[in-house]
C-alpha positions as a Markdown table, in Angstrom:
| # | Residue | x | y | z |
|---|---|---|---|---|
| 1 | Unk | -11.5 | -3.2 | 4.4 |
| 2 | Unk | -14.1 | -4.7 | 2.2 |
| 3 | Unk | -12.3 | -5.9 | -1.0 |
| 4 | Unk | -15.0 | -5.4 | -3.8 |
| 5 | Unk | -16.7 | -8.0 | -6.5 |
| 6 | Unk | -17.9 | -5.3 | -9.2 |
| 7 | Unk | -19.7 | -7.6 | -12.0 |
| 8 | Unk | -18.9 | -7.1 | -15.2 |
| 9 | Unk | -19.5 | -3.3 | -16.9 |
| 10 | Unk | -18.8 | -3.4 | -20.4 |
| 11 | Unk | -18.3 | 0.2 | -21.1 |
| 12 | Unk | -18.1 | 1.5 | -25.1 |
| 13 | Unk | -14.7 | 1.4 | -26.7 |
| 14 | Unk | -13.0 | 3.9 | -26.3 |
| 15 | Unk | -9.8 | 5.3 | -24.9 |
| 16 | Unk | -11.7 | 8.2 | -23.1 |
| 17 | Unk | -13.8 | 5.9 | -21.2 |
| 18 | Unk | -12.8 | 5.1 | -17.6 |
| 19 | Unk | -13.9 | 3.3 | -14.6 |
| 20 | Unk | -12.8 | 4.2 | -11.1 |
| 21 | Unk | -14.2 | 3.2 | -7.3 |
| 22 | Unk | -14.0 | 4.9 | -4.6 |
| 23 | Unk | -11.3 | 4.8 | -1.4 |
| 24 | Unk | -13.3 | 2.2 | 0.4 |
| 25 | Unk | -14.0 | -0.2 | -2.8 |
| 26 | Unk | -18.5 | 0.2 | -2.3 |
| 27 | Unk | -19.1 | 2.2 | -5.3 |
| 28 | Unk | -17.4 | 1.8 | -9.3 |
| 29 | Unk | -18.3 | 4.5 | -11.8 |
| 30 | Unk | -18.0 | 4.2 | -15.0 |
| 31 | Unk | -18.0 | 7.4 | -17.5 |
| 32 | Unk | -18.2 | 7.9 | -21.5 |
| 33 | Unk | -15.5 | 10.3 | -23.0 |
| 34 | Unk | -18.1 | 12.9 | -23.2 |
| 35 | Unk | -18.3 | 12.6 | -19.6 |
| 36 | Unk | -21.4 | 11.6 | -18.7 |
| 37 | Unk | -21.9 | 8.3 | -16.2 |
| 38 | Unk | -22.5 | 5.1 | -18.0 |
| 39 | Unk | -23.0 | 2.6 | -15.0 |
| 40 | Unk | -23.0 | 2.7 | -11.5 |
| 41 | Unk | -22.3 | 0.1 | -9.1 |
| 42 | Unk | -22.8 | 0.3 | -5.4 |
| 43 | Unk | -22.1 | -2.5 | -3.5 |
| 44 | Unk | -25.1 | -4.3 | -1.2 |
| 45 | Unk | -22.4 | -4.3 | 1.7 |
| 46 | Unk | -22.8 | -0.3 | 1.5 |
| 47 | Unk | -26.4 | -0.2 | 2.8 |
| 48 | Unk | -24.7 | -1.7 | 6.2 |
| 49 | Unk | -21.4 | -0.6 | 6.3 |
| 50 | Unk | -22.1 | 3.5 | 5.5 |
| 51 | Unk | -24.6 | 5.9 | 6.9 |
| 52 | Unk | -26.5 | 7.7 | 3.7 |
| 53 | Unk | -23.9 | 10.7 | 3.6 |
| 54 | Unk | -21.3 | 8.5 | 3.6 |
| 55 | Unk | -22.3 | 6.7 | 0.4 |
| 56 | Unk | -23.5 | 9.7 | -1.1 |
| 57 | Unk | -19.8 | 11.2 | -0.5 |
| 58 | Unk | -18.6 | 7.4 | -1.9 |
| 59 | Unk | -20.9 | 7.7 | -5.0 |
| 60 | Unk | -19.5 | 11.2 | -5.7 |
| 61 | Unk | -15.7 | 10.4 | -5.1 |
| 62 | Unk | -16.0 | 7.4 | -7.7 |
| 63 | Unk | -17.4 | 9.2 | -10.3 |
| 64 | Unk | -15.2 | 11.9 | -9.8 |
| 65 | Unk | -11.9 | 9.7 | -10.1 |
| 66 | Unk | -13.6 | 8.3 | -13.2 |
| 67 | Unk | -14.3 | 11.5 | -14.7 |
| 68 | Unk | -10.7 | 12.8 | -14.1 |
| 69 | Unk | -9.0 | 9.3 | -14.9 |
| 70 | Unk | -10.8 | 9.8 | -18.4 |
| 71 | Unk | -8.2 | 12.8 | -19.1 |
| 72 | Unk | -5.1 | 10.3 | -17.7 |
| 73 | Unk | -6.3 | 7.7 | -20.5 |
| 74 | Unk | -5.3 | 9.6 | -23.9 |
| 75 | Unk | -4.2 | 7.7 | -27.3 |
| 76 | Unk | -1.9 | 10.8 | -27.9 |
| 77 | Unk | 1.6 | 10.3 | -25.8 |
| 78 | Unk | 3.9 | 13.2 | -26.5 |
């Protein structure tokens, strides 16, 4: 398994923002609280490693996880 080296994203402060990668470890995504995608990483080992669906289906599972993980990152704990 390819064990990724993301560089640094600084995302804005907030507790709504989240990063996530996807199962393999080739892509991060990294999404606001309003939901929209801040950054994108896609690792260079990806262009050999994955056929083009396959890192399209990697983009879209990271920034999926991110966009969910979002909700799992709340400042209000009951």
């Amino acid at each position: 398994m390819f064990e990724p080296g993301f560089p640094a994203v600084d995302p804005p402060d907030g507790p709504a923002s989240a990063t996530a990668t996807d199962g393999a470890g080739y892509v991060q995504a990294t999404v606001l609280p309003g939901g929209r995608l801040h950054a994108l990483y896609v690792s260079p080992h990806a262009m050999y490693d994955l056929t083009a669906d396959q890192l399209a289906t990697a983009c879209l599972e990271a920034v999926v996880k991110a966009q969910t993980r979002r909700f799992d990152v709340s400042p209000f704990q009951p």
